[in-house]
N, C-alpha and C positions, 0 to 999 in steps of 0.2 A: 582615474582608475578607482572601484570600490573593492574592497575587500566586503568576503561575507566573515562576518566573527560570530553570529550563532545563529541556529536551527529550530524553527519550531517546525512539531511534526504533529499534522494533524488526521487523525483517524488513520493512521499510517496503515493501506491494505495488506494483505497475501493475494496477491493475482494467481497463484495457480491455485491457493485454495478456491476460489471464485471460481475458476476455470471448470476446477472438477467437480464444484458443486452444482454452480449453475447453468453446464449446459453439457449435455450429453451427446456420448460419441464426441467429444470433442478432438479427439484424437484423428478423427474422418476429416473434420473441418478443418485442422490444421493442416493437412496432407493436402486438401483442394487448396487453400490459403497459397501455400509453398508453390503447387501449380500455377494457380494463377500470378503469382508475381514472377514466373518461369517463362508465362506468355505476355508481360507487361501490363498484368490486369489488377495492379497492387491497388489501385484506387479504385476499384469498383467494391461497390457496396456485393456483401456476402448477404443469403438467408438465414443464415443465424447471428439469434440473434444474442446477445450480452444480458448483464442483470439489468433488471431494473428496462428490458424490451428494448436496449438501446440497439440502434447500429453499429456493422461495425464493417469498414472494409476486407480487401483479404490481404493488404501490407498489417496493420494495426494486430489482424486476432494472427497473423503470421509472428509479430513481435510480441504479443502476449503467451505464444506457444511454444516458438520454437527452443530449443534444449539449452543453448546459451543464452537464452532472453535476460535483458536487462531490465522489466521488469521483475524480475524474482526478486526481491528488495528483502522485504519482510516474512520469512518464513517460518512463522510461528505453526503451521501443520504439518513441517517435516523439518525438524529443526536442528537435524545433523546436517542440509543444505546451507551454506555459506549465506549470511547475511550480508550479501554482495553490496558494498559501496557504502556501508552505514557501516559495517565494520572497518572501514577505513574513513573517517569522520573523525579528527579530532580538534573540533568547536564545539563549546558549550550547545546544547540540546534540550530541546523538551518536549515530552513526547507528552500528550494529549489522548483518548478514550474516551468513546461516549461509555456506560455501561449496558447498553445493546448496540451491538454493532456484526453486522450479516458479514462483514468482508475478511472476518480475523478467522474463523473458524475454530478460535479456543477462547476462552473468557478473559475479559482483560488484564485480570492480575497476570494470567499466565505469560500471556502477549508482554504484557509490561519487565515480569523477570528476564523474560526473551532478551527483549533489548539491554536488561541492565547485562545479561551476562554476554551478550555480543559487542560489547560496543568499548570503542578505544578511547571517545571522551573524556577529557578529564572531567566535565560534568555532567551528568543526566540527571534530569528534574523530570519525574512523570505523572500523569495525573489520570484519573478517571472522575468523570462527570454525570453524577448521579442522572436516573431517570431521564435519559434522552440518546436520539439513534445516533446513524451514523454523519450527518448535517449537522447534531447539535441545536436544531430546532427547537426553540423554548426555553433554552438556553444559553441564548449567545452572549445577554451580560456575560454571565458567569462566568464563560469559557474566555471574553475578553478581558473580564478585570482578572484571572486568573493570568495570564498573557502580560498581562500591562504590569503584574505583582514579580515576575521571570521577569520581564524583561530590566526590570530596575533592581531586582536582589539576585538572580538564580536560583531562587525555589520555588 
């Protein structure tokens, strides 16, 4: 049996900010979503499509949309919404930021207060990493001796 005893969180998104940034009418596609897994059609790929032109079936944007989704994790763009499941977390944490990143839809300091003021941890360590998106491309030393410096101190 493993225990987990801490959390790294990396580029931690807003899925419904995504949702309503990057694809329109999304509220239509969710209602077909909802339909087809009503006629057993959850696995079938949908025409619209996600960021970044991905697919997506109509079970997955059904779970990215509907009103109790368990995606809603991180909700740094409507942030009287309950910071579902990470508000209830308490193991050590560290929450990670590129300083661009498309998925937050606020800047990372803000994102990062977010989670200091949601969160039941007794520790959060958070960081933002200069000049790089949301992959961290270009800087994955960084992001791992940073990781490797948490994971042996907590900060």
């Amino acid at each position: 049996k493993y225990t987990i005893e801490k959390i790294i969180l990396l580029s931690p998104s807003d899925i419904l900010h995504m949702i309503k940034t990057y694809i329109p009418h999304w509220q239509n596609h969710a209602k077909r979503a909802k339909q087809m897994i009503e006629n057993h059609q959850e696995d079938i790929i949908m025409d619209v499509r996600l960021w970044n032109d991905a697919p997506v079936s109509a079970g997955t944007f059904w779970n990215y949309t509907r009103p109790d989704s368990n995606t809603w994790i991180f909700n740094y763009g409507d942030p009287d919404k309950k910071f579902r499941f990470f508000s209830d977390i308490t193991i050590p944490i560290v929450a990670f930021f590129p300083e661009n990143d498309f998925s937050i839809g606020v800047s990372p300091e803000k994102a990062l207060a977010l989670l200091h003021e949601k969160t039941t941890s007794p520790s959060l360590a958070t960081h933002v990493i200069p000049g790089t998106v949301h992959n961290y491309m270009g800087k994955e030393k960084e992001l791992t001796e940073k990781i490797i410096v948490w994971l042996k101190t907590g900060k």
